[in-house]
C-alpha positions in Angstrom: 0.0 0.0 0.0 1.0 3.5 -0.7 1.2 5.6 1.7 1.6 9.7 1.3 4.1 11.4 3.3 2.5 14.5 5.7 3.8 17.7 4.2 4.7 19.3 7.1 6.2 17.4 10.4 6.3 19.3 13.9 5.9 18.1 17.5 3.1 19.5 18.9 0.3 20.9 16.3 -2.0 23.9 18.1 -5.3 24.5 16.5 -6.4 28.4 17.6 -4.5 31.8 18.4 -6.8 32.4 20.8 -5.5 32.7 24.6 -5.4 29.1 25.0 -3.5 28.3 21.8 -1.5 31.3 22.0 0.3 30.7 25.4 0.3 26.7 24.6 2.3 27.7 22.1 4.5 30.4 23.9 5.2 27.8 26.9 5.8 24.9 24.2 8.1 27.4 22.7 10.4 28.5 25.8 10.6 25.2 26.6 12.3 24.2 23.6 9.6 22.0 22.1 8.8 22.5 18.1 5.3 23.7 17.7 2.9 25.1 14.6 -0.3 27.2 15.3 -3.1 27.0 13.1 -5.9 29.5 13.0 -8.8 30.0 9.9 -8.4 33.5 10.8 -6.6 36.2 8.7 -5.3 37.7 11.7 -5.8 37.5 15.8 -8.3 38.8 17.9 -9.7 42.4 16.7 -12.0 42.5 19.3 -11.7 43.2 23.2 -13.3 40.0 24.4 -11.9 38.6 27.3 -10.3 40.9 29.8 -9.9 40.6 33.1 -6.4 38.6 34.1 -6.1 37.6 37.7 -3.4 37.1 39.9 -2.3 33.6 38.9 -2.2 33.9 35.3 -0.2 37.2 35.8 2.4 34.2 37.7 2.0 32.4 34.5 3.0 35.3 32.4 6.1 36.2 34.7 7.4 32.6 34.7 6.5 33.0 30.9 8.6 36.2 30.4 5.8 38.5 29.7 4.6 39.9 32.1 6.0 43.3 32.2 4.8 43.6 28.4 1.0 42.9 29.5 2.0 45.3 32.3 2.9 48.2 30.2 -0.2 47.8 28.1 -2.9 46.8 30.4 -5.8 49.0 32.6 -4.0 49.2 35.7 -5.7 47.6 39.0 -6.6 51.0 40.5 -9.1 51.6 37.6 -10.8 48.8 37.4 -12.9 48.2 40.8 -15.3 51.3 41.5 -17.9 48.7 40.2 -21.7 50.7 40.0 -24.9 50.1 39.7 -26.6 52.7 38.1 -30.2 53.3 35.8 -27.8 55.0 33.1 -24.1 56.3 33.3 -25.5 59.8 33.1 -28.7 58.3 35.1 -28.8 57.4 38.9 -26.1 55.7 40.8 -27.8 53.1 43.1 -24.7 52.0 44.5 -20.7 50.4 44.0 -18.7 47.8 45.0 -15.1 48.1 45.3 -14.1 45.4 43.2 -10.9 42.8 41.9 -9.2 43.4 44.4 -9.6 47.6 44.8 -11.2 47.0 48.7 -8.6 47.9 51.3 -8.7 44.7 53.4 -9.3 42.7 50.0 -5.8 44.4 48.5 -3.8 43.4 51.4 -4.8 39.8 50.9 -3.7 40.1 47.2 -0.6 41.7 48.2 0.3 38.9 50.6 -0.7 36.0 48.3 1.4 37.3 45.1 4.2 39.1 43.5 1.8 40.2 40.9 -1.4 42.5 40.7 -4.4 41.3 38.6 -5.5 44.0 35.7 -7.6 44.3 32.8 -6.0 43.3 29.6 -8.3 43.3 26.6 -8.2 39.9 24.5 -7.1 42.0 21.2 -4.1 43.2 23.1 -3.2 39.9 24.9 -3.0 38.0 22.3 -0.2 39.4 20.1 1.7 39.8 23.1 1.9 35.7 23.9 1.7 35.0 20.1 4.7 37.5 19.6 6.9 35.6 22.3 6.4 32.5 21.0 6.8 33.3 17.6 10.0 34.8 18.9 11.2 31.7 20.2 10.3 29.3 17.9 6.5 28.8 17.2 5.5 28.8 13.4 2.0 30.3 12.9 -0.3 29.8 9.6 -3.0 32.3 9.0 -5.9 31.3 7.3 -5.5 27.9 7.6 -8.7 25.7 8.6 -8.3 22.1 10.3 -10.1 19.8 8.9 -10.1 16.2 10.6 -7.3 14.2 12.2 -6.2 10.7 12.5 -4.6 9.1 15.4 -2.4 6.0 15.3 0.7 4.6 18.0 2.8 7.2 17.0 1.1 10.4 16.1 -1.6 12.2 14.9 -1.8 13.0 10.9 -3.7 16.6 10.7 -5.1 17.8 7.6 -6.0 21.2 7.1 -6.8 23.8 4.2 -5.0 26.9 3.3 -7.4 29.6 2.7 -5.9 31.6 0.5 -4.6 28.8 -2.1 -8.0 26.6 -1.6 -5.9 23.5 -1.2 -5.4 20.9 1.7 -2.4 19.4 2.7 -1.4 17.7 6.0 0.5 18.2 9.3 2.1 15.5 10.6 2.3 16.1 14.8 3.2 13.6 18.0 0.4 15.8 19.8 -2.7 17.7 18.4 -4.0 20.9 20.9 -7.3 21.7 20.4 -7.9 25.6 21.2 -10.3 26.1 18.6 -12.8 27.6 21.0 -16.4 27.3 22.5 -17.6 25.6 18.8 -15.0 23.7 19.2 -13.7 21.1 15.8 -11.2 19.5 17.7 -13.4 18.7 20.7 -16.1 17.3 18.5 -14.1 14.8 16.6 -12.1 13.7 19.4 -15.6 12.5 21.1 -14.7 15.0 24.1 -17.7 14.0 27.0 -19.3 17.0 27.8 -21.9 17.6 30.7 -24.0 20.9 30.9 -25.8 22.9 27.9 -25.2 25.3 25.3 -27.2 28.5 24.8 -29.3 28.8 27.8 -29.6 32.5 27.5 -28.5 35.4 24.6 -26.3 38.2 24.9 -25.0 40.7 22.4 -21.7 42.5 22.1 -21.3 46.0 20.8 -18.1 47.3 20.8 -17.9 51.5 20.3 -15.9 54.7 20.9 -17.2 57.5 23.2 -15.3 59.7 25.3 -17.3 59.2 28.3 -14.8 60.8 31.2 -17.5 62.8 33.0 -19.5 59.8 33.8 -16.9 57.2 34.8 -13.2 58.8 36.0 -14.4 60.0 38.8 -15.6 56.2 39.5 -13.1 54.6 37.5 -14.0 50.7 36.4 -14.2 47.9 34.3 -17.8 47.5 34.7 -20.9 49.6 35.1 -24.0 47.3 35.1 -27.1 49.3 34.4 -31.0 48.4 35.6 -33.3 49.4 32.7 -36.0 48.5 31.4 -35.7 45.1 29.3 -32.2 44.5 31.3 -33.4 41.0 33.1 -34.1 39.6 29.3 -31.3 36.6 28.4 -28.1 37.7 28.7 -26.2 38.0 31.7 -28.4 39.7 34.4 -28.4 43.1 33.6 -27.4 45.9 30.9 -23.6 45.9 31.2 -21.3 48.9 29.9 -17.4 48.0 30.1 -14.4 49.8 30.1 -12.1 48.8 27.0 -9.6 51.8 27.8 -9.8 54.5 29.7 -12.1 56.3 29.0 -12.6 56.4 25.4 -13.4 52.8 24.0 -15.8 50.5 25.5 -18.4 47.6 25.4 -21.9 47.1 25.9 -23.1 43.7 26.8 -27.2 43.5 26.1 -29.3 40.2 26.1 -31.9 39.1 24.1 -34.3 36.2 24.6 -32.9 33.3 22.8 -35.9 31.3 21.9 -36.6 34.1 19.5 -33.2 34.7 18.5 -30.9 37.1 17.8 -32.1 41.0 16.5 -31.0 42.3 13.6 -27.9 44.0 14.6 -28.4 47.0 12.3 -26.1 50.3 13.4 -29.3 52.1 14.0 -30.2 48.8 16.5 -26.9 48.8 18.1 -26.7 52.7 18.5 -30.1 52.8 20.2 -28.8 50.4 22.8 -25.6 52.4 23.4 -28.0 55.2 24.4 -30.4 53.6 26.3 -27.2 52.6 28.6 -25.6 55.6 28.4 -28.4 57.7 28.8 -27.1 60.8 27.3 -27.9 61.7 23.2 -25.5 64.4 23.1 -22.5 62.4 23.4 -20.7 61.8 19.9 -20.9 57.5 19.4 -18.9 55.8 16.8 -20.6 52.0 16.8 -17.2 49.9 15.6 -19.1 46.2 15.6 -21.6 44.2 16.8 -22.2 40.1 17.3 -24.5 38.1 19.3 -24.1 35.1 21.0 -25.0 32.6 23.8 -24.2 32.1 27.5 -23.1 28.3 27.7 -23.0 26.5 30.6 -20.9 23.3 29.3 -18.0 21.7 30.5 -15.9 18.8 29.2 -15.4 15.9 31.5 -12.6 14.4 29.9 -9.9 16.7 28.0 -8.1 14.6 25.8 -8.3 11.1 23.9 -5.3 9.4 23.0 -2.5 11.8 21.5 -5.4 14.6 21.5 -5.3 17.0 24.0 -8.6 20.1 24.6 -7.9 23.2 26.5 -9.5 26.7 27.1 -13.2 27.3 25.8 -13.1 24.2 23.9 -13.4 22.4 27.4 -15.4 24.9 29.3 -18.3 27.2 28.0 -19.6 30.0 30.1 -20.2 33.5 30.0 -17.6 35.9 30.9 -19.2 36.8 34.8 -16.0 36.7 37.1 -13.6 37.4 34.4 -12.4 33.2 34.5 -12.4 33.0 30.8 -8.8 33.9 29.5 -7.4 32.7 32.7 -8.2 29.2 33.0 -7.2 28.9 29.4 -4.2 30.1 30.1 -3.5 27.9 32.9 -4.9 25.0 31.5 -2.1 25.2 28.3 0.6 26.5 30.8 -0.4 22.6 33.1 -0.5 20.5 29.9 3.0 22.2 28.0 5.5 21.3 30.6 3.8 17.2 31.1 4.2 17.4 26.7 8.2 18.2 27.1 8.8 16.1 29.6 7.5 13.2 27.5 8.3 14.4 24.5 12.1 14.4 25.7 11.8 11.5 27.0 12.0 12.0 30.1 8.2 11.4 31.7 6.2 8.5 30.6 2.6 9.1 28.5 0.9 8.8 31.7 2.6 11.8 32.8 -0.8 12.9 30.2 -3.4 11.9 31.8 -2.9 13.6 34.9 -4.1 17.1 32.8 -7.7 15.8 32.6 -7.5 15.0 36.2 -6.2 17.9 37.3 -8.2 20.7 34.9 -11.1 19.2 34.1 -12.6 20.2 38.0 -11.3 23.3 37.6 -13.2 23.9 34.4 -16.3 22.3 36.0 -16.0 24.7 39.1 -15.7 27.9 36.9 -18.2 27.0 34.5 -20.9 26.6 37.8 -19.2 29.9 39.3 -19.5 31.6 36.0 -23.0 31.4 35.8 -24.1 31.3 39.1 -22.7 35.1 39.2 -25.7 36.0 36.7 -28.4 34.3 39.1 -26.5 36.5 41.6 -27.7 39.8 39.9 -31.4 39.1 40.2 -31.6 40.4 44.0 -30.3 43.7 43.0 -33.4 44.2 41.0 -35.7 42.1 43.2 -35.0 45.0 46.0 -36.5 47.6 43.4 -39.0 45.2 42.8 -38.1 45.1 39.1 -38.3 41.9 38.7 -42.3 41.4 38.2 -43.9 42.6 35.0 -44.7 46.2 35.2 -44.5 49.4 33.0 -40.7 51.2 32.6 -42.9 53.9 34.7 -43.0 52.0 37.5 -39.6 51.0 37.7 -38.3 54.4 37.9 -41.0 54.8 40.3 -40.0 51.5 42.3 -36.1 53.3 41.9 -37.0 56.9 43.0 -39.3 55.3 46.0 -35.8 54.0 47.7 -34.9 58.2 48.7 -38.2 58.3 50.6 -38.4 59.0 54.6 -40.2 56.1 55.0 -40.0 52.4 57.1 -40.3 50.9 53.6 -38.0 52.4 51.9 -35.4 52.2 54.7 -35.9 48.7 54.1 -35.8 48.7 50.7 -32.7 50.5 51.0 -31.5 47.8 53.3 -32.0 45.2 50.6 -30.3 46.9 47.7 -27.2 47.5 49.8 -27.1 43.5 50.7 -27.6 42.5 47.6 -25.1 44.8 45.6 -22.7 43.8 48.4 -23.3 39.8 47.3 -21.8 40.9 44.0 -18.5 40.5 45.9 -18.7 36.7 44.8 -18.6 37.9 41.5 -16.0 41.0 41.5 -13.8 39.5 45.0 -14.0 36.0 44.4 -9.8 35.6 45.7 -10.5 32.2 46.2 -11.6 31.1 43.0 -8.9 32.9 41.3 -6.0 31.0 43.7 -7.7 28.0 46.2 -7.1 25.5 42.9 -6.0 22.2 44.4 -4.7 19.1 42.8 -5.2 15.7 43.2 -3.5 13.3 40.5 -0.8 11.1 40.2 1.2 14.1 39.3 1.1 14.6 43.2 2.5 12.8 46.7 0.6 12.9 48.8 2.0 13.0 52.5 -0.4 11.5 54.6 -1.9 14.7 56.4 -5.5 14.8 56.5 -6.9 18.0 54.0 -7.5 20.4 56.6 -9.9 22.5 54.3 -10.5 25.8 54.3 -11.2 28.2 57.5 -13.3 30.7 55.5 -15.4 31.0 52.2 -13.2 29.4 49.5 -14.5 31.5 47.2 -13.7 34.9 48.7 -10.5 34.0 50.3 -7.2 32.5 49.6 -5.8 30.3 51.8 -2.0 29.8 51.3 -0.9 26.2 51.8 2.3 23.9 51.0 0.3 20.6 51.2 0.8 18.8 48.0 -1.3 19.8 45.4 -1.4 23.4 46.5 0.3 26.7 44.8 3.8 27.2 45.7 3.0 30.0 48.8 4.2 33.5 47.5 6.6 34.9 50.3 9.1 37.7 49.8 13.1 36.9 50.3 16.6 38.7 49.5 19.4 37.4 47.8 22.4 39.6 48.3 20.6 43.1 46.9 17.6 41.7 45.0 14.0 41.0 46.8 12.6 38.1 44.8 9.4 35.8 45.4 9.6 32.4 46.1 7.7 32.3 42.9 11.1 33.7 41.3 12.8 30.4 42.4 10.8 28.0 40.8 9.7 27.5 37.3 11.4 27.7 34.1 10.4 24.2 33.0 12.3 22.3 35.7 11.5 21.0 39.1 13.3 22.7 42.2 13.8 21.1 45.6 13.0 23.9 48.1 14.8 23.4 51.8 16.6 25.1 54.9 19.2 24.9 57.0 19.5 21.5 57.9 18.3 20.2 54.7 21.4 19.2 53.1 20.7 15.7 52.7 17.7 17.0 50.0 19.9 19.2 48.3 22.1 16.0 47.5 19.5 14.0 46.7 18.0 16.4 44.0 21.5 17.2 42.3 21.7 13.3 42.0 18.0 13.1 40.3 17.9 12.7 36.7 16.5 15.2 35.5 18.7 17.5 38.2 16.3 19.2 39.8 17.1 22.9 40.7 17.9 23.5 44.7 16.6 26.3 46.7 17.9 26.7 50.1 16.4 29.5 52.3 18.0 30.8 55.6 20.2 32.8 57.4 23.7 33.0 55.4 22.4 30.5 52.5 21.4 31.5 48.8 18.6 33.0 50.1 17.0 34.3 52.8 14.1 34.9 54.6 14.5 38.4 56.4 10.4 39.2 57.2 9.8 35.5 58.6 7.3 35.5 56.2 8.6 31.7 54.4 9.0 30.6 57.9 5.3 31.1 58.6 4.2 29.9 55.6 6.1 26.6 54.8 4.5 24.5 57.2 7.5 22.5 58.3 11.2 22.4 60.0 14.3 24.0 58.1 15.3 21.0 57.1 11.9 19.9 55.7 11.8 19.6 51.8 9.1 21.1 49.1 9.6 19.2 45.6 7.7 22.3 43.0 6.7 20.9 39.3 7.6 23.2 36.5 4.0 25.2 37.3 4.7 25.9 40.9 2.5 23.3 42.7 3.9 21.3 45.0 4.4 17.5 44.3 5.8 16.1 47.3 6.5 17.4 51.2 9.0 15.9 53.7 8.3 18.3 56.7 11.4 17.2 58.6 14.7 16.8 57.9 15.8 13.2 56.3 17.0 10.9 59.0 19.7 10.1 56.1 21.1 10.9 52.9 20.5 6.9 51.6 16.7 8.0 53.3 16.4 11.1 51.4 17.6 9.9 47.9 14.8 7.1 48.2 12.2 9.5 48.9 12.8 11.6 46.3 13.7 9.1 43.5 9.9 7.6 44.8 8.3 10.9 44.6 10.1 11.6 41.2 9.3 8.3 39.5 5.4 8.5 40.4 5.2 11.9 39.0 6.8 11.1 35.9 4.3 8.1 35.3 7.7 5.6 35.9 6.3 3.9 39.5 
């Protein structure tokens, strides 16, 4: 039998630009590992999309080397959380939230749990920032280029696609297929991807305009002013919603529509009458750029790979874009599933390195998708305190509205209820928990025999720093010589690193001995670095001479919270610890 030789051979073959696909492909890329991106598009994003970046994918995108470029181009924290609640911008305020992170005592938690600081980089700006880097270092990216289908065999996965422009197919030969081809997902479909939830429970549209609205919003600077009009409850995500592209010039209006009817025509004259309505003010000069509908998912898939094919981003979880978890769990799926691909592909892991993504990502995606939408649910009090949630006329909403200024026992308690249920929105705009609480359990991790002591407040809301295995790496500030690093600093870069004290020199041994070498960290007084605040000390949970082994993302795989009894002890531990991670026990 004939067979045809692929055109083109590569590694590791990415389907999508998008966030997912993009910083695959970066993290594939720094780590040495050929990779080609595919996308049908002519270009990346050139819409704003998603926005908010949190704390840990900012981590992502320092161990990544970027993070000072999404930085420099990014809304900055400080303008982002005035969160309001209003009947118009130029209408009445009905009250704020001080949001991602901008509360006083909610800051202080994000300054003790990272080196970084969340902000609000828009999707059309994020992306040719990772897809720059990892062009830079390696990636090759096709344009216009539209997968097809795939087939898998022992070895690899044959890939063919079509080129746009010359109206021909030809195919990609790849060890590994990524799909980030979004929430329609090709890739997902013809792998046979299980999936539990639904698609299009409610509609939503987009339109994305200029204005120069800085009388109404920098005095109350944010990312998001939801506005309580008439029709506002209707699909969509809760309310009228009028965000913040860039200060204070370019923005987007989120509006829903009932979905059962489908979408409106999305004339200019259609889309300009809802930039109005939100606004509230006619005067104001309005340049409407674009315009799409679409749906609020609530989908997740329950396995992310099959064989040599490997889902991540919206691809695996569909939700709409309440609590800003979009772009970030996309990102931090690819940057958990890159390091497990060069580590096999080298030859160093074993495949079932693999299969500890699904079981590590796929609750996360499950959790987010149910947080996503549960933040919409979460809006309804706000108008069930103005008693706008019952048919009635526009009139007696803004009669329901102005009632809550009244000297009156009702209307102090209505008052009452529209404070509480604004303040709820914190689950939404605060959640600290959701963005860093993620805990895995896989055979990626070691467990160490202590019971999971769970959390001592709302997981959600707060972060709890912890160095049980399958936790984040704790952030905690030390000095070496003249520079103040995190330990965050210390780890990463594709390798493992054995963290220890004083008194830990039998670990340090027994790491430089490992193949692969694993990178040694040792913290205290007079060492390579130290710990001059206490804070690592409080933080480590165990002695000096205790031992932290931290994967290439900065969770930790294994814990010895005393020193080795032995150098012969602590060169089995490890070797065991090593060998089950890699998929070699």
């Amino acid at each position: 039998m004939h067979t045809v030789e692929p055109h083109v051979v590569t590694d590791v073959l990415i389907v999508g630009s998008g966030p997912a696909g993009a910083s695959a492909a970066l993290a594939l890329s720094t780590y040495g590992v050929p990779n080609i991106v595919v996308t049908r598009y002519a270009r990346l994003a050139d819409t704003p999309r998603a926005h908010i970046t949190n704390q840990r994918t900012m981590e992502v995108l320092r161990d990544l080397g970027v993070e000072d470029e999404v930085v420099a181009k990014a809304t900055p924290q400080h303008l982002m959380g005035d969160t309001t609640f209003c009947t118009s911008l130029a209408g009445e305020e009905l009250g704020r939230v001080r949001s991602w992170g901008n509360d006083p005592l909610v800051q202080a938690a994000h300054e003790l749990a990272s080196p970084t600081r969340m902000c609000d980089m828009p999707q059309h700006l994020m992306e040719p920032v990772l897809i720059d880097a990892a062009v830079a270092r390696g990636t090759n990216l096709r344009f216009s280029t539209v997968y097809k289908s795939f087939v898998q065999d022992a070895d690899g996965v044959t890939v063919t696609v079509e080129d746009r422009l010359r109206g021909d197919e030809y195919t990609i030969r790849a060890k590994y297929l990524i799909g980030a081809d979004g929430g329609r997902s090709q890739v997902a479909e013809d792998a046979g991807l299980p999936m539990g939830g639904q698609m299009g429970v409610a509609g939503s549209i987009n339109i994305v305009f200029d204005a120069d609205l800085t009388k109404y919003t920098a005095h109350r600077p944010s990312t998001l002013y939801w506005v309580l009009a008439p029709g506002a409850t209707v699909g969509g995500i809760g309310a009228g919603l009028v965000r913040c592209v860039r200060p204070w010039n370019e923005w987007l209006i989120v509006w829903g529509y009932d979905v059962t009817a489908g979408a409106p025509d999305l004339t200019t004259e259609y889309a300009e009458s809802i930039v109005r309505k939100l606004i509230g003010d006619d005067e104001i000069p309005v340049t409407v750029k674009s315009s799409s509908a679409w749906t609020v998912n609530e989908m997740y898939a329950e396995t992310y790979s099959h064989g040599r094919v490997f889902c991540a981003g919206d691809a695996t979880h569909r939700h709409p874009p309440s609590n800003g978890l979009g772009s970030n769990t996309s990102i931090q799926d690819s940057y958990n599933l890159a390091w497990k691909l060069k580590l096999v592909l080298d030859g160093t892991a074993s495949p079932r390195l693999l299969d500890t993504y699904t079981a590590e990502r796929a609750p996360i995606g499950r959790q987010i998708v149910t947080r996503a939408n549960k933040s919409i649910g979460e809006t309804a009090p706000v108008f069930e305190a103005l008693d706008g949630l019952s048919p009635q006329t526009p009139e007696q909403l803004w009669a329901n509205i102005a009632a809550r200024k009244d000297a009156t026992d009702a209307a102090e308690k209505q008052r009452a209820r529209l404070r509480e249920a604004i303040a709820f929105k914190v689950y939404e705009f605060n959640a600290h928990g959701v963005d860093l609480n993620q805990r895995y359990a896989s055979e990626a991790i070691v467990p160490d025999g202590t019971p999971d002591p769970g959390f001592d407040r709302d997981p959600e809301l707060y972060h709890q720093p912890s160095t049980r295995p399958g936790a984040r790496l704790p952030h905690a500030w030390l000095t070496s010589g003249t520079r103040t690093l995190s330990t965050l600093d210390t780890v990463g870069q594709g390798r493992f690193t054995l963290i220890t004290g004083i008194g830990g020199d039998h670990w340090t041994r027994a790491a430089e001995a490992q193949d692969p070498a694993i990178t040694t960290v040792v913290i205290g007084p007079g060492r390579q670095y130290e710990d001059p605040y206490g804070d690592w000390a409080r933080l480590s949970e165990m002695a000096d001479g205790g031992a932290l082994l931290v994967r290439p993302d900065g969770y930790i795989a294994f814990r010895h919270a005393t020193a080795a009894a032995s150098a012969e002890d602590a060169e089995r531990l490890l070797t065991a610890a090593l060998r089950r991670i890699l998929g070699h026990a």
